[in-house]
mmCIF file as Biopython writes it, N, C-alpha, C and O atoms, coordinates in Angstrom:
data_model
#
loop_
_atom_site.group_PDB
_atom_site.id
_atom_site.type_symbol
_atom_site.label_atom_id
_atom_site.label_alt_id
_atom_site.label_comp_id
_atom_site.label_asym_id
_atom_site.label_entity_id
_atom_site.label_seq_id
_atom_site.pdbx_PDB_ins_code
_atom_site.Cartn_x
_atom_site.Cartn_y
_atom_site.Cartn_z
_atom_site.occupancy
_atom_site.B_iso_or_equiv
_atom_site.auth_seq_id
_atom_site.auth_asym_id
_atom_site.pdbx_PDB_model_num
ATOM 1   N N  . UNK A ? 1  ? -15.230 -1.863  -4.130  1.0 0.0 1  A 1 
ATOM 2   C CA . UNK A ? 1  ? -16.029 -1.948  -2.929  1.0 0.0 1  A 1 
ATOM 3   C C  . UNK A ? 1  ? -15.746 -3.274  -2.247  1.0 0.0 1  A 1 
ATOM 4   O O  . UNK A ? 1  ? -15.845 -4.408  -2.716  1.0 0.0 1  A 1 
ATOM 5   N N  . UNK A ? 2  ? -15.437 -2.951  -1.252  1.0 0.0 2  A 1 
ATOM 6   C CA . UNK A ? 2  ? -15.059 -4.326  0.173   1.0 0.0 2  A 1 
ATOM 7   C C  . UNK A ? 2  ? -16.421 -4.146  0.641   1.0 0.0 2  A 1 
ATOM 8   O O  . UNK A ? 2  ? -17.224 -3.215  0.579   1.0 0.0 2  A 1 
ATOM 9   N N  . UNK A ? 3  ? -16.451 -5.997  1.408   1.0 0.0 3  A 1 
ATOM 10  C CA . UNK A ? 3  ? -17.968 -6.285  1.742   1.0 0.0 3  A 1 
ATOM 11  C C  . UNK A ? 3  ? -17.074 -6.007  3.154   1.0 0.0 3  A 1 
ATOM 12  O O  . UNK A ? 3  ? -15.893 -6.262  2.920   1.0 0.0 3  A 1 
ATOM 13  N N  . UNK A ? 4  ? -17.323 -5.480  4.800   1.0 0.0 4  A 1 
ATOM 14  C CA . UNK A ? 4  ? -17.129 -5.539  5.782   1.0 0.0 4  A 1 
ATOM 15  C C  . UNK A ? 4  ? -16.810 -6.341  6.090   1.0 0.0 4  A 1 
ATOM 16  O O  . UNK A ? 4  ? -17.573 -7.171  5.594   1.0 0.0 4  A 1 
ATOM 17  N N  . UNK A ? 5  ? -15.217 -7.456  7.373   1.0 0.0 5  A 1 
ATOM 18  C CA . UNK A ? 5  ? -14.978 -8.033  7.980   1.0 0.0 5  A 1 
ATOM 19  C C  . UNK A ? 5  ? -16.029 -8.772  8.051   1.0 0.0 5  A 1 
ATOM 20  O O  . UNK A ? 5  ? -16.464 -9.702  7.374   1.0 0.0 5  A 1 
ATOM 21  N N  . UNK A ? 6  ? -16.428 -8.133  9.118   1.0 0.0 6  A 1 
ATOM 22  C CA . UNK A ? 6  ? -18.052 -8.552  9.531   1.0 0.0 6  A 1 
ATOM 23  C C  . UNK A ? 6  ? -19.033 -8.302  8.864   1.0 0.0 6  A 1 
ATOM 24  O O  . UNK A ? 6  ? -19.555 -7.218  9.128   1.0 0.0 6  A 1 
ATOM 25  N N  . UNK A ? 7  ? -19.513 -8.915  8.061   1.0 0.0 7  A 1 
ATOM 26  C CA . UNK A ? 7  ? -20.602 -8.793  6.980   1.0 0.0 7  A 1 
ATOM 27  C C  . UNK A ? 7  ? -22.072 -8.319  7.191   1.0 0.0 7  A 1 
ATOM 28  O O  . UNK A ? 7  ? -23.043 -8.027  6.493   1.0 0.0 7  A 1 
ATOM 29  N N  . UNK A ? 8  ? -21.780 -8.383  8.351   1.0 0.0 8  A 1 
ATOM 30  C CA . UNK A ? 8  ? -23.450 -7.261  8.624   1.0 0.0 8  A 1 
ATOM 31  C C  . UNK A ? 8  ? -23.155 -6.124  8.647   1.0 0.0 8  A 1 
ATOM 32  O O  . UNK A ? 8  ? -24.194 -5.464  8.607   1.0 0.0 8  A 1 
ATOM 33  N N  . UNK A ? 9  ? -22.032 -5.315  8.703   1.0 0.0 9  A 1 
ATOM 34  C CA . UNK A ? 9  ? -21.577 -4.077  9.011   1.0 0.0 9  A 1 
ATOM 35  C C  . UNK A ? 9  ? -21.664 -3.818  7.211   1.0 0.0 9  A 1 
ATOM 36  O O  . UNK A ? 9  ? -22.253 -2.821  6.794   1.0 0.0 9  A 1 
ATOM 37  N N  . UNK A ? 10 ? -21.237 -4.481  6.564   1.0 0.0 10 A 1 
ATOM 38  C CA . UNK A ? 10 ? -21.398 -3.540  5.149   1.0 0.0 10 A 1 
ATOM 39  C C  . UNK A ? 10 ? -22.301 -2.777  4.530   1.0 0.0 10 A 1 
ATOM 40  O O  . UNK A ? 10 ? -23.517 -2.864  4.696   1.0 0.0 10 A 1 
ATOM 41  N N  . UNK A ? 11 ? -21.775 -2.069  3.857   1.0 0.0 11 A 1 
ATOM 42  C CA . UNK A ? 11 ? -22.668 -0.823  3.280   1.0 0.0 11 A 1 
ATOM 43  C C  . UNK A ? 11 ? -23.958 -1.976  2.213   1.0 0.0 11 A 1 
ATOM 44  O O  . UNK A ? 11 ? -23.902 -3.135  1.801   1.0 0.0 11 A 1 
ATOM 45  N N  . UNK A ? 12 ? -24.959 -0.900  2.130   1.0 0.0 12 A 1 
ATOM 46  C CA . UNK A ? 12 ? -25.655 -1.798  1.281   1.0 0.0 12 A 1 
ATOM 47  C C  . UNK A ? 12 ? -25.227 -1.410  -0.368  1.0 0.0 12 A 1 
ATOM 48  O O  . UNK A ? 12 ? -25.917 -1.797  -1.312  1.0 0.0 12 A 1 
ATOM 49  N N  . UNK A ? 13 ? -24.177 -0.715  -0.511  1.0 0.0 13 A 1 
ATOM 50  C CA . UNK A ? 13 ? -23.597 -0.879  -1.977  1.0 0.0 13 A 1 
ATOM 51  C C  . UNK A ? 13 ? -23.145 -1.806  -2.120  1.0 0.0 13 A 1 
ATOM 52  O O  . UNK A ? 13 ? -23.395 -2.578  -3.045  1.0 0.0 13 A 1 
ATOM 53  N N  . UNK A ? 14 ? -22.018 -2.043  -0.858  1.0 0.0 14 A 1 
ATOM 54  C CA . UNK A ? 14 ? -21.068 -3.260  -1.602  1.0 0.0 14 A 1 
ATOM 55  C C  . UNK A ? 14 ? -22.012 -4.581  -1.485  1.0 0.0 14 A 1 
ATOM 56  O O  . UNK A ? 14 ? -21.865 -5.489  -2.303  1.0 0.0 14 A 1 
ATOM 57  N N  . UNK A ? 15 ? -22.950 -4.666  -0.488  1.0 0.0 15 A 1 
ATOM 58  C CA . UNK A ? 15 ? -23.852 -5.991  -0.820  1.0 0.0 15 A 1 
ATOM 59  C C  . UNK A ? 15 ? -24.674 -6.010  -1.879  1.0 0.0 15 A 1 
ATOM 60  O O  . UNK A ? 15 ? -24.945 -7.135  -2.299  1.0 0.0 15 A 1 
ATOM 61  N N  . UNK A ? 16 ? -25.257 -4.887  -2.556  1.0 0.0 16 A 1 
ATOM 62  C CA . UNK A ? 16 ? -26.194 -4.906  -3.668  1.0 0.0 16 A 1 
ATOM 63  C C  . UNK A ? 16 ? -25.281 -5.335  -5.020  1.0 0.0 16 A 1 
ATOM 64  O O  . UNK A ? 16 ? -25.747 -6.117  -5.848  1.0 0.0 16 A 1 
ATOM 65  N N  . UNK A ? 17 ? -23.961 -4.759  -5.163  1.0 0.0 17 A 1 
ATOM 66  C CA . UNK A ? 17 ? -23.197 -5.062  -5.825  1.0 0.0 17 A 1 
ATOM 67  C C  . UNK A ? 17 ? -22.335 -6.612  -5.944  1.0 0.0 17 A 1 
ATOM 68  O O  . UNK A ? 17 ? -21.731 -7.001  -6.944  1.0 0.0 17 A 1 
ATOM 69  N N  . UNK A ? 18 ? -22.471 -7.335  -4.651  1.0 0.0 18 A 1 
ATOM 70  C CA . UNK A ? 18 ? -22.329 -8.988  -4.318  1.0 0.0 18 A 1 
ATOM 71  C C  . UNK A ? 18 ? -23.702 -9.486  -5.480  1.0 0.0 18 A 1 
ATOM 72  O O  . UNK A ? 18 ? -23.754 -10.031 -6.583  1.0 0.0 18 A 1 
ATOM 73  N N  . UNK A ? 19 ? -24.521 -9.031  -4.658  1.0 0.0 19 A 1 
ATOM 74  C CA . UNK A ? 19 ? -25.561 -9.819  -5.362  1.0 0.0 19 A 1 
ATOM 75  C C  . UNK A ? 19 ? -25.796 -9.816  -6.859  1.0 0.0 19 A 1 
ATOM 76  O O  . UNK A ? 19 ? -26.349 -10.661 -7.563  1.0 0.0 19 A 1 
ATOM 77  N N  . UNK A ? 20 ? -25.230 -8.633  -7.176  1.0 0.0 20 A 1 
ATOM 78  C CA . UNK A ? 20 ? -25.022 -8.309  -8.841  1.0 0.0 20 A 1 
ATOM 79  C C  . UNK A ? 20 ? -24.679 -8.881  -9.332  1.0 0.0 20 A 1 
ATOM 80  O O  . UNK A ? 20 ? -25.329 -9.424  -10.225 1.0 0.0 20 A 1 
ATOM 81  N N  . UNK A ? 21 ? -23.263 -9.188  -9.057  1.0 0.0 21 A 1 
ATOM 82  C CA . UNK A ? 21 ? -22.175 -9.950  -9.576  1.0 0.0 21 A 1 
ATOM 83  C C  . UNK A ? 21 ? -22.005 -11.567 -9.801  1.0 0.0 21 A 1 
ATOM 84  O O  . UNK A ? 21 ? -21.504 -12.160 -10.757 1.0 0.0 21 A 1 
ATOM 85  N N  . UNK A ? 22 ? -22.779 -12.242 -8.211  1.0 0.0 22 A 1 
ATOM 86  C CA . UNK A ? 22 ? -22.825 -13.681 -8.274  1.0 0.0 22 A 1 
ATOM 87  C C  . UNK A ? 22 ? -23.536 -14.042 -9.702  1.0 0.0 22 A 1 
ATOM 88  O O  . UNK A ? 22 ? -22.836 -14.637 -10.521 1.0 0.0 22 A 1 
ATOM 89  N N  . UNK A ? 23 ? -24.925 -13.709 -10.059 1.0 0.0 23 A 1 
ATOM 90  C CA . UNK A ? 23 ? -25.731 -14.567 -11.943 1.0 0.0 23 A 1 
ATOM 91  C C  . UNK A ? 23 ? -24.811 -13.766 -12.999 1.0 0.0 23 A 1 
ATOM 92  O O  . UNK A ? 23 ? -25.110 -14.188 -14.116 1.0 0.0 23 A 1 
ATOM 93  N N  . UNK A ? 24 ? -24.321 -13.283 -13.042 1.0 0.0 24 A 1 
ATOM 94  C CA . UNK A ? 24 ? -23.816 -12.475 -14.295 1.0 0.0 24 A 1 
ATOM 95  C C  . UNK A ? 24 ? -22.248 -12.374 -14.025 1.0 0.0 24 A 1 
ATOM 96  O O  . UNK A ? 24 ? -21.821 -11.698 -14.961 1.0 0.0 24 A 1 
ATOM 97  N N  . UNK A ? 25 ? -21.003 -12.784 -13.048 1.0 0.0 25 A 1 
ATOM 98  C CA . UNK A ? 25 ? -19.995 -13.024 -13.226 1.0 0.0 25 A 1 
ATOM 99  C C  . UNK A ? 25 ? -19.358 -14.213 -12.905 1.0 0.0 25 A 1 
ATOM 100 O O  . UNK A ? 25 ? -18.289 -14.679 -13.298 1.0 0.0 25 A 1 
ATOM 101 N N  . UNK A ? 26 ? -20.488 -14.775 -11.849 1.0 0.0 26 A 1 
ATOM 102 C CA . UNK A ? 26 ? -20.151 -15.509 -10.911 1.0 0.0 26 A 1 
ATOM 103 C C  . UNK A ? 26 ? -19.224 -15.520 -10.009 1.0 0.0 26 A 1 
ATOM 104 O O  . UNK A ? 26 ? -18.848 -16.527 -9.409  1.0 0.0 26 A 1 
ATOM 105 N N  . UNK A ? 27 ? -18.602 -13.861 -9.795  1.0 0.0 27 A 1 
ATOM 106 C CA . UNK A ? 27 ? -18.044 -13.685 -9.083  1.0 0.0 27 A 1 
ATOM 107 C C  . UNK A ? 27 ? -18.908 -12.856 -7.772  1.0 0.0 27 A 1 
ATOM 108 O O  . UNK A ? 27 ? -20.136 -12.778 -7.734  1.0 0.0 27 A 1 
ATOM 109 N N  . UNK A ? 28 ? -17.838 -12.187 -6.582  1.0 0.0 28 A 1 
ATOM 110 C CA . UNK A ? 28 ? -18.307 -11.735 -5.509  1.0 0.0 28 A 1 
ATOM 111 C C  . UNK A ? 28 ? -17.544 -11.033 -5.028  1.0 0.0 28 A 1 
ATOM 112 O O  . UNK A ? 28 ? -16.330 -11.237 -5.052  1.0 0.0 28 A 1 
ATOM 113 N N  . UNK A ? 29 ? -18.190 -9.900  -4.403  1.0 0.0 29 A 1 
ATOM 114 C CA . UNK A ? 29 ? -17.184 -9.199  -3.388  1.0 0.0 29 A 1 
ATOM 115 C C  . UNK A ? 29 ? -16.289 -9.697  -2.414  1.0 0.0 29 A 1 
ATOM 116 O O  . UNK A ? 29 ? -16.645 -10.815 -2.039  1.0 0.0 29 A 1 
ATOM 117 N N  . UNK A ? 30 ? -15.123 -9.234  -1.789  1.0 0.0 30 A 1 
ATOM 118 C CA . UNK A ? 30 ? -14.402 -9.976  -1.007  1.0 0.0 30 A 1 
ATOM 119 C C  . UNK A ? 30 ? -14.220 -9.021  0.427   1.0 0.0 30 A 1 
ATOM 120 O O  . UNK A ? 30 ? -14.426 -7.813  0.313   1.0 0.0 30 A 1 
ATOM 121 N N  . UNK A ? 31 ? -13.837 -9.573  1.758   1.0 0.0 31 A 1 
ATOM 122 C CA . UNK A ? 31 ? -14.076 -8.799  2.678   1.0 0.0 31 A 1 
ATOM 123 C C  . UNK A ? 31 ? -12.117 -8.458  2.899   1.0 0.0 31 A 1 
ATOM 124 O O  . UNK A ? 31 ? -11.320 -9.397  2.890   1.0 0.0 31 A 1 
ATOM 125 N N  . UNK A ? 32 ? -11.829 -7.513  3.014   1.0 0.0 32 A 1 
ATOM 126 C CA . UNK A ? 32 ? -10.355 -7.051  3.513   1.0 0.0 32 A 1 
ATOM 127 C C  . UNK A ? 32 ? -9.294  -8.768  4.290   1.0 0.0 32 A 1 
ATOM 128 O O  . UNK A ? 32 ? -8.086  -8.980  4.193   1.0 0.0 32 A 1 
ATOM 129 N N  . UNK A ? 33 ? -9.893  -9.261  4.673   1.0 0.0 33 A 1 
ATOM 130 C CA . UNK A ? 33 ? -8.826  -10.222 5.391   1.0 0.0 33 A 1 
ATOM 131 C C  . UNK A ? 33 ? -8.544  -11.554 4.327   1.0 0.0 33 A 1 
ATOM 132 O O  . UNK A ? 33 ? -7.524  -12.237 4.238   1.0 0.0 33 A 1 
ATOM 133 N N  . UNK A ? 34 ? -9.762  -11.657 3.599   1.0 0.0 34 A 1 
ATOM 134 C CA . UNK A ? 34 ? -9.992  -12.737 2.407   1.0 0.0 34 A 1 
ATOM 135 C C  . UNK A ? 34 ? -8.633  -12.343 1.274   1.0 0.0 34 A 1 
ATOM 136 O O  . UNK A ? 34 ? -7.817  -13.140 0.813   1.0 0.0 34 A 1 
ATOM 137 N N  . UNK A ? 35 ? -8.740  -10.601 0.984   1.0 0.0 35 A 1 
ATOM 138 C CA . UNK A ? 35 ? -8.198  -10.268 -0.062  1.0 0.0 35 A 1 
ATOM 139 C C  . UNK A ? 35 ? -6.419  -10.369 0.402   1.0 0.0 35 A 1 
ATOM 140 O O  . UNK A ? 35 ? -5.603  -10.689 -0.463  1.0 0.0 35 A 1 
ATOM 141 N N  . UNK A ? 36 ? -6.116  -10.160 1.371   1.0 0.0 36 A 1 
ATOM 142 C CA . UNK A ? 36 ? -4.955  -10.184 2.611   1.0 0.0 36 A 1 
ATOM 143 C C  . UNK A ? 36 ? -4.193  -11.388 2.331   1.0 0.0 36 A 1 
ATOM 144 O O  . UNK A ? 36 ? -3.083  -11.556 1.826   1.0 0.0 36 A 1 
ATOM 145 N N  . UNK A ? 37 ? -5.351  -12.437 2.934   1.0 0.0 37 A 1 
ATOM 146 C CA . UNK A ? 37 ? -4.583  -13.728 2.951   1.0 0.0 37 A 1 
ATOM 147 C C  . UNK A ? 37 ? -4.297  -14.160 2.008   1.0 0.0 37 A 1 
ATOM 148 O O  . UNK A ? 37 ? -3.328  -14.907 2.146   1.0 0.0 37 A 1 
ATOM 149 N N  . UNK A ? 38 ? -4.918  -14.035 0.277   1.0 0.0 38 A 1 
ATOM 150 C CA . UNK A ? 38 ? -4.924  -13.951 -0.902  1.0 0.0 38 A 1 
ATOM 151 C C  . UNK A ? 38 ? -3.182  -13.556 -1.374  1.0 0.0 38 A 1 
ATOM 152 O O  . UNK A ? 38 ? -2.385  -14.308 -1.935  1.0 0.0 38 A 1 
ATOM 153 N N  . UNK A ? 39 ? -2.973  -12.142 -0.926  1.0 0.0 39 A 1 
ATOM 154 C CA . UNK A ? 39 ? -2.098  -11.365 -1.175  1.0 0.0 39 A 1 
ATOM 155 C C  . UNK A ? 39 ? -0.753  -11.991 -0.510  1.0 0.0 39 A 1 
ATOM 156 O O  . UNK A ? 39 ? 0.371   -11.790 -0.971  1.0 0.0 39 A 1 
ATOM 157 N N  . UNK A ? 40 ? -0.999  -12.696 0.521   1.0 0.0 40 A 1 
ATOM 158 C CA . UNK A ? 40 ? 0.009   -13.233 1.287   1.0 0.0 40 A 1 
ATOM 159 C C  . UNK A ? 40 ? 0.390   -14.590 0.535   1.0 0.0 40 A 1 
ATOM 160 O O  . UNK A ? 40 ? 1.524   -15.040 0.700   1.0 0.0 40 A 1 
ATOM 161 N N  . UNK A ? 41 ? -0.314  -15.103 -0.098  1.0 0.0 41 A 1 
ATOM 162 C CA . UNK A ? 41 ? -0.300  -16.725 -0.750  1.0 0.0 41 A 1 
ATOM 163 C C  . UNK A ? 41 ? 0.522   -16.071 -1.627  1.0 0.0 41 A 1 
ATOM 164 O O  . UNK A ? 41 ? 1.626   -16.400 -1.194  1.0 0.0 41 A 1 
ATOM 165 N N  . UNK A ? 42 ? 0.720   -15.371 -2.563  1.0 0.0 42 A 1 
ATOM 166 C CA . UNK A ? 42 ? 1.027   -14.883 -3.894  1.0 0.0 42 A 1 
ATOM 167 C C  . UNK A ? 42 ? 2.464   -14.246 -3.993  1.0 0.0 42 A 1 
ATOM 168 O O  . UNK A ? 42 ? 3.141   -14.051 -5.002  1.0 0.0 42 A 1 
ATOM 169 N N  . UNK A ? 43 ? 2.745   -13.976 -2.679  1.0 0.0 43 A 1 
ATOM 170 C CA . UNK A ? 43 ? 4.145   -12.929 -1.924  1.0 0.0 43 A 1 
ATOM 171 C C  . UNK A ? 43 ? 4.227   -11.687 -1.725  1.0 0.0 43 A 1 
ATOM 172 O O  . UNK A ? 43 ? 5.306   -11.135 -1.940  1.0 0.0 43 A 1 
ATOM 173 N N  . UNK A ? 44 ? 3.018   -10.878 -1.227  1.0 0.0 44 A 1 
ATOM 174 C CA . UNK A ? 44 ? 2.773   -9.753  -1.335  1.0 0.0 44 A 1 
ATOM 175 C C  . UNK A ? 44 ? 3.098   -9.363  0.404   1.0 0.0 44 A 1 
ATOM 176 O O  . UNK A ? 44 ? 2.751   -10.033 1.377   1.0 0.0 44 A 1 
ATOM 177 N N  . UNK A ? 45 ? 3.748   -8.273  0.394   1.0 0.0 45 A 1 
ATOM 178 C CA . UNK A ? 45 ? 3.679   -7.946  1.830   1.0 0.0 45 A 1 
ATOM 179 C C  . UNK A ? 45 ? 2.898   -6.260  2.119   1.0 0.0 45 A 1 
ATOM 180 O O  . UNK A ? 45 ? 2.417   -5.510  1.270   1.0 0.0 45 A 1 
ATOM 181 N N  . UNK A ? 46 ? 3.020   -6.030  3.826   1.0 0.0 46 A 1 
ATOM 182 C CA . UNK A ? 46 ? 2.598   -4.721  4.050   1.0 0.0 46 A 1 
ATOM 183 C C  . UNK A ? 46 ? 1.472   -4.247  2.931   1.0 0.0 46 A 1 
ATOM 184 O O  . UNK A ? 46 ? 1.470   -3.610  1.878   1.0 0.0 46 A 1 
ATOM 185 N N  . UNK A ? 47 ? 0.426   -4.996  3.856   1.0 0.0 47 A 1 
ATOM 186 C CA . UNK A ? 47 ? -0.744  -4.913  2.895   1.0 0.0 47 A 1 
ATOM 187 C C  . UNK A ? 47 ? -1.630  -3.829  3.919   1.0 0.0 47 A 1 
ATOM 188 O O  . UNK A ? 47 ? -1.539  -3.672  5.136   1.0 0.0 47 A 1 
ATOM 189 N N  . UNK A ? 48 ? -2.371  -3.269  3.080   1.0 0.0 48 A 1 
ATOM 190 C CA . UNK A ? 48 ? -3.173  -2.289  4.043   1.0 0.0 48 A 1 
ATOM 191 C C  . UNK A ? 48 ? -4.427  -1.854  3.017   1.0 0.0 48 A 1 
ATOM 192 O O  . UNK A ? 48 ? -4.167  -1.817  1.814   1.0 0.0 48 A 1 
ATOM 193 N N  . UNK A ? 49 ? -5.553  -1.581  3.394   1.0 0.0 49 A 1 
ATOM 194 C CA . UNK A ? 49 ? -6.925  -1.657  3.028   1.0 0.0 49 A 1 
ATOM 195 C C  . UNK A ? 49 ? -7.271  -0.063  3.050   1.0 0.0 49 A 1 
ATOM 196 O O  . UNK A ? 49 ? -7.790  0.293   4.108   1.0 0.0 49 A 1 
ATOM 197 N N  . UNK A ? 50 ? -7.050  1.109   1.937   1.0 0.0 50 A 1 
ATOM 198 C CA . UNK A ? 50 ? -7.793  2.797   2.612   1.0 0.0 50 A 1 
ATOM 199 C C  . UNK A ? 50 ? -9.205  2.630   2.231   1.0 0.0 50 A 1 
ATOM 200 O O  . UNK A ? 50 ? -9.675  1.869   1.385   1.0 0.0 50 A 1 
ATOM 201 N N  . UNK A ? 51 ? -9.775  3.439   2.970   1.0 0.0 51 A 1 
ATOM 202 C CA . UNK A ? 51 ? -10.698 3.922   2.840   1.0 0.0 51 A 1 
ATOM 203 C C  . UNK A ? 51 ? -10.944 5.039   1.966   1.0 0.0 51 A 1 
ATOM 204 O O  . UNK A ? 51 ? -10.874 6.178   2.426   1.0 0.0 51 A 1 
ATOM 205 N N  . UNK A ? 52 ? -11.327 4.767   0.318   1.0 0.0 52 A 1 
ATOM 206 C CA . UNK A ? 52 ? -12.196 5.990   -0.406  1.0 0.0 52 A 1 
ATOM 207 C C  . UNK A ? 52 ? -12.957 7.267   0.100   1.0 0.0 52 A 1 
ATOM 208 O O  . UNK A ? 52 ? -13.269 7.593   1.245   1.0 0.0 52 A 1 
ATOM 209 N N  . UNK A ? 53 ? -13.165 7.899   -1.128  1.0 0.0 53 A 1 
ATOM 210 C CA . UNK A ? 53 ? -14.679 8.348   -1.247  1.0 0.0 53 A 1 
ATOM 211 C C  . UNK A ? 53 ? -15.918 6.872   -1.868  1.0 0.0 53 A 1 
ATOM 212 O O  . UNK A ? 53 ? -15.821 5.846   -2.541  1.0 0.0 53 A 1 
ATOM 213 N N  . UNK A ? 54 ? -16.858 7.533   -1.212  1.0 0.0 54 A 1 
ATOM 214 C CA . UNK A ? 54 ? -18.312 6.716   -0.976  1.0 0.0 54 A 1 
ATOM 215 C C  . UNK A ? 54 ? -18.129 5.467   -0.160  1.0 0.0 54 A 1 
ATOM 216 O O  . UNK A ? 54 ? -18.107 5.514   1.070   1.0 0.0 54 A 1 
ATOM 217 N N  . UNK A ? 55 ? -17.951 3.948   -1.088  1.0 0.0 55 A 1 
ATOM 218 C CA . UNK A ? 55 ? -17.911 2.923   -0.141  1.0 0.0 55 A 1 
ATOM 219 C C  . UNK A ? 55 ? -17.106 2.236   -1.294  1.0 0.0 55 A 1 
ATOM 220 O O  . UNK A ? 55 ? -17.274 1.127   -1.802  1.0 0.0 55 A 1 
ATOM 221 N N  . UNK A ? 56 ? -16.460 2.921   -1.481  1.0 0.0 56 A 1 
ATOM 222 C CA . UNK A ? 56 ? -14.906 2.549   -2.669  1.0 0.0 56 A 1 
ATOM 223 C C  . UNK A ? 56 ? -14.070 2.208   -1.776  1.0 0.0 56 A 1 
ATOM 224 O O  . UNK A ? 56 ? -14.126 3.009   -0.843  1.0 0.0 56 A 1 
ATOM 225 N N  . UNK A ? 57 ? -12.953 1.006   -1.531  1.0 0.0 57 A 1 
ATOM 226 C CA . UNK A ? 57 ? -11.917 0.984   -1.270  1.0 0.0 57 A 1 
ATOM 227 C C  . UNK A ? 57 ? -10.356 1.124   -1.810  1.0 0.0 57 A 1 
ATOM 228 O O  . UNK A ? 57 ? -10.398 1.734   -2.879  1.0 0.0 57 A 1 
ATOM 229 N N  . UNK A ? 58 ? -8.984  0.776   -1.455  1.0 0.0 58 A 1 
ATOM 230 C CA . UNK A ? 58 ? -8.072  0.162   -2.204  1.0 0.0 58 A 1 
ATOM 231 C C  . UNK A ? 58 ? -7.281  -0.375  -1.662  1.0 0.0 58 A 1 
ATOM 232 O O  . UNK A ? 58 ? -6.676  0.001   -0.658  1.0 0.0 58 A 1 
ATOM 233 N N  . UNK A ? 59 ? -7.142  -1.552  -2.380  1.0 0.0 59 A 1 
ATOM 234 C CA . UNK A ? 59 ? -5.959  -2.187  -1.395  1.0 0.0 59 A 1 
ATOM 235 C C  . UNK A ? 59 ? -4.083  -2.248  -1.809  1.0 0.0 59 A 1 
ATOM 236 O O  . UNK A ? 59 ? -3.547  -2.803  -2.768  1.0 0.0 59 A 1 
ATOM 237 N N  . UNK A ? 60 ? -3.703  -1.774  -1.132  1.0 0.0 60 A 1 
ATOM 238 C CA . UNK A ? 60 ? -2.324  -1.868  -1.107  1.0 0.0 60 A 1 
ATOM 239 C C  . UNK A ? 60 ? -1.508  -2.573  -0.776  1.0 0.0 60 A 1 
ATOM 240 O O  . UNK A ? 60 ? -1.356  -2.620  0.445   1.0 0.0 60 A 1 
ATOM 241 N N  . UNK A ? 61 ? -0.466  -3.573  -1.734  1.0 0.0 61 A 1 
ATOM 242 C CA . UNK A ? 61 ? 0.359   -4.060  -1.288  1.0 0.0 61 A 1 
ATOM 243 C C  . UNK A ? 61 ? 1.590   -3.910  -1.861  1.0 0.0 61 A 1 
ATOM 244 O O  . UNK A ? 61 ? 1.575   -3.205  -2.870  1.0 0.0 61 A 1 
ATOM 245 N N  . UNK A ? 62 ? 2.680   -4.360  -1.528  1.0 0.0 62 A 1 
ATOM 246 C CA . UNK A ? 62 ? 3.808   -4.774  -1.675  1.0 0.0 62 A 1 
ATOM 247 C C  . UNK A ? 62 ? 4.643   -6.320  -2.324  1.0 0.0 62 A 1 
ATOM 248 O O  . UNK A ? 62 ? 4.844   -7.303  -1.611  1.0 0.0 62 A 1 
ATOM 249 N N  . UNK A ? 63 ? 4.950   -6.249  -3.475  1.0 0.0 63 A 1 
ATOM 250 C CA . UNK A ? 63 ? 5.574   -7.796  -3.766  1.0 0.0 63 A 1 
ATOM 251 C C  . UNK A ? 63 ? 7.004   -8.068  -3.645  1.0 0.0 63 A 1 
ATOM 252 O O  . UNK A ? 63 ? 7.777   -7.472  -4.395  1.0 0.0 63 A 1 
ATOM 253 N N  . UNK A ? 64 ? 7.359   -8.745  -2.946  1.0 0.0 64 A 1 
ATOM 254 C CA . UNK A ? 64 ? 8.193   -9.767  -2.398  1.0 0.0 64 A 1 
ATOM 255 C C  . UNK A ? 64 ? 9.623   -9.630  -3.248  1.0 0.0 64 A 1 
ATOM 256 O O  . UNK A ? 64 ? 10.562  -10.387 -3.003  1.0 0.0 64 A 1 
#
């Protein structure tokens, strides 16, 4: 689950699931351009974000 670009637009899964995650992994959801630029640091190209079933995503890339 991707939190929305724009973070008011997200589903309230993937935010209930942020909030899950921050005391018990200390991790967090990430929004599509975060995970991108991520992917780009690392050498990943032709990256692209589908859209699931429910408010599942996946992201696709390519390495270098």
């Amino acid at each position: 689950m991707l939190l929305a670009d724009d973070v008011k637009s997200s589903t309230s899964s993937s935010t209930s699931m942020n909030v899950i995650m921050l005391p018990y992994t200390k991790g967090r959801q990430y929004r599509p351009k975060e995970l991108i630029t991520r992917l780009e640091k690392a050498g990943f190209v032709d990256m692209h974000v589908k859209n699931l079933v429910d408010d599942y995503d996946l992201v696709i890339a390519t390495k270098k």
